[in-house]
C-alpha positions in Angstrom: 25.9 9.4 31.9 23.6 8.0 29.1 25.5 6.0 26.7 24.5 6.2 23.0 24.5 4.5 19.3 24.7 5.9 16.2 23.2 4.2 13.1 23.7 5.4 9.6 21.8 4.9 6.6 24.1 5.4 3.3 22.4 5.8 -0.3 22.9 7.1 -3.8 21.2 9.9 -3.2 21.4 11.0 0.6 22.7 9.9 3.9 20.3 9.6 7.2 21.7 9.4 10.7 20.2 8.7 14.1 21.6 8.5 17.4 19.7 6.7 20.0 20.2 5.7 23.9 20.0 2.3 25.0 16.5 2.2 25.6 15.7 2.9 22.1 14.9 6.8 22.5 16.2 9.0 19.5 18.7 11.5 20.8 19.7 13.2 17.5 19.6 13.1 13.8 20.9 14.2 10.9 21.3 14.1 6.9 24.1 14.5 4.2 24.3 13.8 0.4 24.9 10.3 -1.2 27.1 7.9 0.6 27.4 4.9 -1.8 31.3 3.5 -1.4 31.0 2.8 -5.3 29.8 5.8 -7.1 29.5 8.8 -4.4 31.6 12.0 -5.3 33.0 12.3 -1.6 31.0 9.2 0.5 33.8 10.3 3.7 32.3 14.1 3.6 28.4 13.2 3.4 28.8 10.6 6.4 30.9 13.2 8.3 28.5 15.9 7.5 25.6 13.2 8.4 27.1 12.2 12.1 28.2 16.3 13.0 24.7 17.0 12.2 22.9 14.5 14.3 26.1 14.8 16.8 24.8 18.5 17.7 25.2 19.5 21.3 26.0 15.9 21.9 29.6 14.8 23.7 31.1 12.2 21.1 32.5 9.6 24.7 29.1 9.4 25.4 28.7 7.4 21.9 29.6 3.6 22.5 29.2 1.9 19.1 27.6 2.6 15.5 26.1 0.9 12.5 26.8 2.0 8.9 24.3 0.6 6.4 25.6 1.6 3.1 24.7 1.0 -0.5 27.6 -1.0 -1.9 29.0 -2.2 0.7 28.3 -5.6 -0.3 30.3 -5.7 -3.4 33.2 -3.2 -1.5 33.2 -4.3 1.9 36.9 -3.0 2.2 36.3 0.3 1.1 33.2 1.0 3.2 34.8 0.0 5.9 37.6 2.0 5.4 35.4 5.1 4.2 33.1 4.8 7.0 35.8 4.2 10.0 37.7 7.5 8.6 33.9 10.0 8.7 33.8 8.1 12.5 37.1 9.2 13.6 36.8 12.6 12.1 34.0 13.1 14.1 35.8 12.8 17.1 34.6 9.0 17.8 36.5 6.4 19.3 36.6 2.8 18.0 35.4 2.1 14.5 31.9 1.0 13.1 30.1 -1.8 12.4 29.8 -1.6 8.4 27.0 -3.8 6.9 25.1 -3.4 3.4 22.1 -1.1 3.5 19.9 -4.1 3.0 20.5 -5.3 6.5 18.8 -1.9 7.9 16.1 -1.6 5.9 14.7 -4.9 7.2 15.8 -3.5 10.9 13.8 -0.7 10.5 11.0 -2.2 9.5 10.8 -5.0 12.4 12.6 -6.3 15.2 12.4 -10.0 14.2 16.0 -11.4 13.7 14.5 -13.4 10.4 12.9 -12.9 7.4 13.3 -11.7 3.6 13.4 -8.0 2.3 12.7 -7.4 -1.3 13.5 -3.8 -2.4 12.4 -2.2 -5.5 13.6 1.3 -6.3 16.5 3.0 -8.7 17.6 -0.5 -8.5 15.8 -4.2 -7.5 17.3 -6.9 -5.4 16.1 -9.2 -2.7 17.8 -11.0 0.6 17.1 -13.5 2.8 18.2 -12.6 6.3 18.9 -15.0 9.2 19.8 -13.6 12.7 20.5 -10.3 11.7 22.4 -11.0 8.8 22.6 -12.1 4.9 22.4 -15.5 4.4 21.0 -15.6 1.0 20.8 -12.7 -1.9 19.4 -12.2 -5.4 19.7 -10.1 -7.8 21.0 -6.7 -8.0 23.5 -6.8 -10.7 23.1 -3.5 -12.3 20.7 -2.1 -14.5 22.1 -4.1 -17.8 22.5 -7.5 -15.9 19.7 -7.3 -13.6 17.8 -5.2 -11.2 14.9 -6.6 -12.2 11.8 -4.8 -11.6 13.4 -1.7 -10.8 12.8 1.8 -11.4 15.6 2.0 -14.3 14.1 -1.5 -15.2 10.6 -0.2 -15.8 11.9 3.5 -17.5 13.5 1.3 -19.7 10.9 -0.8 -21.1 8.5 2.2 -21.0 11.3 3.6 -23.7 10.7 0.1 -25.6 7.4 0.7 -25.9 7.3 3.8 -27.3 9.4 3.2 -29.8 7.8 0.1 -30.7 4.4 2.5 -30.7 6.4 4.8 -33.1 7.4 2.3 -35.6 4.2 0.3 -35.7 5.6 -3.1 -33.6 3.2 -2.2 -30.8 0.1 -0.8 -29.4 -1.1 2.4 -29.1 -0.2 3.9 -25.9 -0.7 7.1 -23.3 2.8 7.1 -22.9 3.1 8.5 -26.5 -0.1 10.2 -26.6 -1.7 10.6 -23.3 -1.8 13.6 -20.8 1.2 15.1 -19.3 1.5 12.9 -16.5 1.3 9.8 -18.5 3.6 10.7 -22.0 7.0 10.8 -22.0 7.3 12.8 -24.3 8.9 16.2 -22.2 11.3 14.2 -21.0 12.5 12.7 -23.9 12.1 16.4 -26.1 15.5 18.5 -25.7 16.1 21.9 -27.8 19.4 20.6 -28.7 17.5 17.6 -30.6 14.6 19.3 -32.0 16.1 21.4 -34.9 14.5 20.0 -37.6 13.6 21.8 -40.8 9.7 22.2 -41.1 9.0 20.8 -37.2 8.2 22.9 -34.4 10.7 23.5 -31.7 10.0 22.7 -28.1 9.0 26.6 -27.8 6.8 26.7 -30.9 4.6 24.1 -30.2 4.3 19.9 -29.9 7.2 18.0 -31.3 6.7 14.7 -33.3 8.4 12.2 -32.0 10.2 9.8 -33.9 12.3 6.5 -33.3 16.0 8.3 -34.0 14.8 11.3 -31.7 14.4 8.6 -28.7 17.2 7.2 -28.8 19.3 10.1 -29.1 17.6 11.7 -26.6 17.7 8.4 -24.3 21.6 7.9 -25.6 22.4 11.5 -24.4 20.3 11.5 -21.1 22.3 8.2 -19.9 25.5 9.6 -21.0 25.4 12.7 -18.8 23.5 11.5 -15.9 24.3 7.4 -15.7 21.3 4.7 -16.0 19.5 6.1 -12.9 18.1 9.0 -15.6 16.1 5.6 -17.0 14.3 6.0 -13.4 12.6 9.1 -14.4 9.9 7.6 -16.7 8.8 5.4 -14.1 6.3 8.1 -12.5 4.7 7.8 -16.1 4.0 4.1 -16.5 2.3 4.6 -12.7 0.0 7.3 -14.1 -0.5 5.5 -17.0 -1.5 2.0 -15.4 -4.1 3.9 -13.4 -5.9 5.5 -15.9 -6.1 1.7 -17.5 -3.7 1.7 -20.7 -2.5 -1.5 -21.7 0.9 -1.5 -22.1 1.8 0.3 -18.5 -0.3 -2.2 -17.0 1.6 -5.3 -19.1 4.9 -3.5 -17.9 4.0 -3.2 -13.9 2.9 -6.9 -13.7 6.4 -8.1 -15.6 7.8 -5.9 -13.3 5.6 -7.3 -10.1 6.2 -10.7 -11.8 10.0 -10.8 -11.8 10.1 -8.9 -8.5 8.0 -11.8 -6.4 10.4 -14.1 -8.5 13.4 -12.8 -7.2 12.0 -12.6 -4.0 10.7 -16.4 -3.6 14.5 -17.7 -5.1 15.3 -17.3 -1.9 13.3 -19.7 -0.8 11.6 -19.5 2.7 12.5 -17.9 6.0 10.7 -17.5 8.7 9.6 -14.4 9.9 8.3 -11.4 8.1 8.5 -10.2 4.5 9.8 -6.6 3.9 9.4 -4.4 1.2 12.0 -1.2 1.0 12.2 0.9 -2.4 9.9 3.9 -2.8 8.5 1.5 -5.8 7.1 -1.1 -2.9 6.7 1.4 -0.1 4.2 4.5 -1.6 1.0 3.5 -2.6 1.8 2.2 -6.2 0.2 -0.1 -8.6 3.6 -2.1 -9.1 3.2 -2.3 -4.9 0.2 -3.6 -4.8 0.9 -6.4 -7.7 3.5 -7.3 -5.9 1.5 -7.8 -2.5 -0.6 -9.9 -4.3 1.7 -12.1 -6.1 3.6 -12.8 -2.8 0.5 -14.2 -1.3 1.4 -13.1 2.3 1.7 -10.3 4.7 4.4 -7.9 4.1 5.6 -5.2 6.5 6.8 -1.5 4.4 10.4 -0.6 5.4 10.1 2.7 7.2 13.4 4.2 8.1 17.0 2.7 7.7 18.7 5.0 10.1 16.9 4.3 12.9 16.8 0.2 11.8 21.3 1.2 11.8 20.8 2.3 15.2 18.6 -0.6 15.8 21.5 -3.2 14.7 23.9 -1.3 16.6 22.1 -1.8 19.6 22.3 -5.4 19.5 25.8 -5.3 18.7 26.3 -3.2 21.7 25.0 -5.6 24.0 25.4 -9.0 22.4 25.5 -10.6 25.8 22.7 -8.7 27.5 21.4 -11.0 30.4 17.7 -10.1 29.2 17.2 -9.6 25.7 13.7 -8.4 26.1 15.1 -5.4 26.8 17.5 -4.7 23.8 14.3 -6.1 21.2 11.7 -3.4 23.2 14.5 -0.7 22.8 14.4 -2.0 18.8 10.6 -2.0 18.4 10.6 1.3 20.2 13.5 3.1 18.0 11.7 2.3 14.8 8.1 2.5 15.7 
């Protein structure tokens, strides 16, 4: 009977499962909503609803040890653990997980080297240096009012800053107050409930004018209801912006690029490769490409942190292995 491994891959927004043979072949996979241990609505039921997906058809006794990568297991490492063993043994799985932070597997998934750094820029920004398959060094990450430099949130927010310093004559013209759809900010920031204004079209009458008290509110509002990833939103913006060529996107991308390479070489060096995870540093963006360039050497994009899971899970599952050639093959082949 082929034994199996199960890695996991646990974020804000969705959960990503693969479960993979010894030799690195995928066997099954599967997908649930956000599994973050620290803001999640019900992390136990999206990993449980992750593993029975990719668990189809697929006796649980033949599974012989599993990886959970979650987001915020660094800061809660007793409650993913704890979280994550209960979706295992509701599943019908024997044993418990391994429970690492979901930085460990997107630098799995992108190489099978046991060193290196990963700096990953998306909803949030923080960077690690990884020895042997595991954290040895981290920066940043603190949140989106103490840190996460760089970030989506990070750059949404300054985009906000610099419309209203557009609005009340601090700063520069800019598209994202006046530029095409794809560029302005202003439909995202316009809301029926704060246009009523005596004398000023409504959002069904025509173009709004913006104006300072309008953005906040409207920024005040969408944070309340939907938390600080809603600052995310604008970052698509200040992308479309930069490439048409207006100033201040392009200022905000390289202070983003520029504290993102600075978090990044805090670390100081490691040996191996450099990975870049985030949808920010992994699609073909301006901020990516800025940030390529201001590292000065050759990154690898992360690819998939499920299969990377399964990956680490692997190696746990035969720390011993009297040729380790084998296990780093099956690696490079589950994440190729």
């Amino acid at each position: 009977m082929t034994t199996l491994v199960i890695g996991v891959d646990g974020g804000g927004t969705g959960t990503r499962c693969v479960v993979a043979t010894r030799t690195g072949q995928v066997a099954g996979r599967g997908r649930g909503s956000g599994a973050n241990v620290l803001s999640a609505a019900d992390p136990v039921g999206s990993l449980r609803t992750a593993l029975e997906d990719a668990l189809t058809g697929i006796a649980p006794d033949r599974v012989v040890g599993g990886v959970f990568a979650l987001a915020g297991a660094g800061s809660a490492p007793e409650r993913a653990e704890r979280l994550a063993t209960e979706a295992w043994r509701a599943c019908g799985l024997s044993g418990r997980p391994v429970v690492v932070p979901d930085i460990l597997a997107a630098f799995a998934g992108a190489t099978e080297e046991p060193s290196g750094t990963v700096l990953i820029a998306g909803t949030g920004a923080i960077a690690a240096r990884i020895h042997e398959r595991a954290i040895v060094a981290r920066a940043d990450g603190y949140g989106w009012i103490l840190g996460d430099e760089g970030s989506g949130v990070w750059i949404g927010r300054r985009a906000v800053q610099a419309l209203l310093a557009a609005l009340d004559g601090r700063g520069a013209p800019t598209a994202l107050l006046d530029g095409p759809p794809e560029c302005s900010l202003r439909d995202a920031l316009v809301d029926d409930t704060l246009i009523d204004v005596p004398g000023e079209p409504g959002a069904r009458g025509g173009a709004v004018r913006l104006s300072p008290d309008r953005v906040v509110r409207a920024v005040q509002a969408g944070v309340t209801e939907a938390g600080p990833a809603w600052l995310g939103r604008f970052a698509p913006a200040v992308e479309a912006a930069a490439r048409l060529g207006d100033a201040t996107a392009l200022a905000i991308l390289q202070e983003a690029a520029d504290r993102l390479v600075a978090t990044a070489e805090s670390l100081g060096e490691e040996t191996g490769p450099t990975v870049l995870a985030g949808s920010l540093l992994t699609n073909p963006t301006v901020l990516a490409e800025l940030v390529r360039s201001g590292l000065g050497r050759p990154t690898l994009a992360a690819r998939d942190g499920a299969a990377g899971a399964a990956a680490l899970a692997l190696h746990h599952a035969a720390p011993d292995a009297p040729d380790a050639r084998e296990v780093m093959a099956a690696h490079r082949r589950l994440i190729a």
